[in-house]
Each structure stands twice: as C-alpha cells, then as structure tokens.
N, C-alpha and C positions, 0 to 999 in steps of 0.2 A: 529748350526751356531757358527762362530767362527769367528774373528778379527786375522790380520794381517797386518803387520807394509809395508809399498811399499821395502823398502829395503829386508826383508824379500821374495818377491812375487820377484824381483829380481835377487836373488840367488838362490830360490828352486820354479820356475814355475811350473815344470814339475811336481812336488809332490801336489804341491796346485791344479794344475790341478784335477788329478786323487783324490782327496778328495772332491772336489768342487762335485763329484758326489753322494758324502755322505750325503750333506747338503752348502747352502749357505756357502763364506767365505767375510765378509769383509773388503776390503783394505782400510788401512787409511794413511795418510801425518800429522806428526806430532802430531797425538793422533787424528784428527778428521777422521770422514769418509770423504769417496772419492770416490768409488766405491763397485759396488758390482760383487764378483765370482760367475755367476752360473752355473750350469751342462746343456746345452741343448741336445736333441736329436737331430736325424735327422729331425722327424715329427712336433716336437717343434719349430724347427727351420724355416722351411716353415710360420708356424703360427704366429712368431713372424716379421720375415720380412713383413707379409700383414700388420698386426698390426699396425706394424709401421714406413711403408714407407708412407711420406707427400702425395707424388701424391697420392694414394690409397684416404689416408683421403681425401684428396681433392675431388676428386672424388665421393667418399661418402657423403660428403657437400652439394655437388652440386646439386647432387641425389637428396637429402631432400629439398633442397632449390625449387627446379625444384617441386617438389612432395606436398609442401607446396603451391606455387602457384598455381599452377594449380590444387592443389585437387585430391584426389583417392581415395581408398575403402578400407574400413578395411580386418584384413585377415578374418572372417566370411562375410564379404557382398561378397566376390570374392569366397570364397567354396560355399557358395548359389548359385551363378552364376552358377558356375561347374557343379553344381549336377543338375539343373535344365537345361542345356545344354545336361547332359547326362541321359535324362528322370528320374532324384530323384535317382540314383546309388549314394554309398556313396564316395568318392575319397579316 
C-alpha cells in the first residue's frame, strides 16, 4: 500500500492504475486521505455493486423486517422439514 498526492493521480493515472493491481494506493488532498485506489476484477465487481447498491439493502431490510414480524424457522428446523418430506434422505 502506498500514498499519493491527487495531483500526482492526475498526471500519472494510467500508471497508478496498473499498480493499483499490485496493492491498494491511497489518494490524499493536502496530506490527508481522501480516497482509496483499488484493483477490482470483473467477478469482484458484480459483488461489489450488490453490496452496495441502496435498493438491494433496502430490500434486504425489508426482507428481515417482514421476516422478524411475522416469524420463521431456523435453517435446521426447515432441513428437518426437508428431510422428513423426503422420507429422512439427507439434502
């Protein structure tokens, strides 16, 4: 990991880029941080969009909140369920 200045990240992007795959680089404004460079992949990238797109979390919220009211089953009480639907086979 390494630090660099925004002025810096300004005239050699394209280098900080292709390092960024090396290891995090840190952008700073006037000596403090400010950002962070990281390297994503393709796969990573998917993962990080679900992450952290709000509707999802919301969604995900709301999930729980729904699921907290009204009540459900642990994951062993619903494999229980399973197995005893599919005469004691193990899932």
């Amino acid at each position: 990991m390494r630090f660099t200045g925004v002025k810096n990240l300004k005239h050699n992007t394209m280098e900080l880029l292709k390092e960024s795959e090396k290891g995090d680089i840190i952008i700073t404004a006037y000596g403090k941080p400010l950002a962070v460079l990281h390297h994503v992949t393709e796969d990573a990238l998917s993962d990080y969009l679900i992450e952290n797109d709000p509707a999802f979390k919301k969604r995900i919220e709301n999930a729980y909140s729904e699921y907290a009211l009204h009540g459900g089953i642990t994951a062993d009480a619903l494999i229980k369920r399973l197995e005893r639907r599919r005469g004691a086979k193990k899932v």
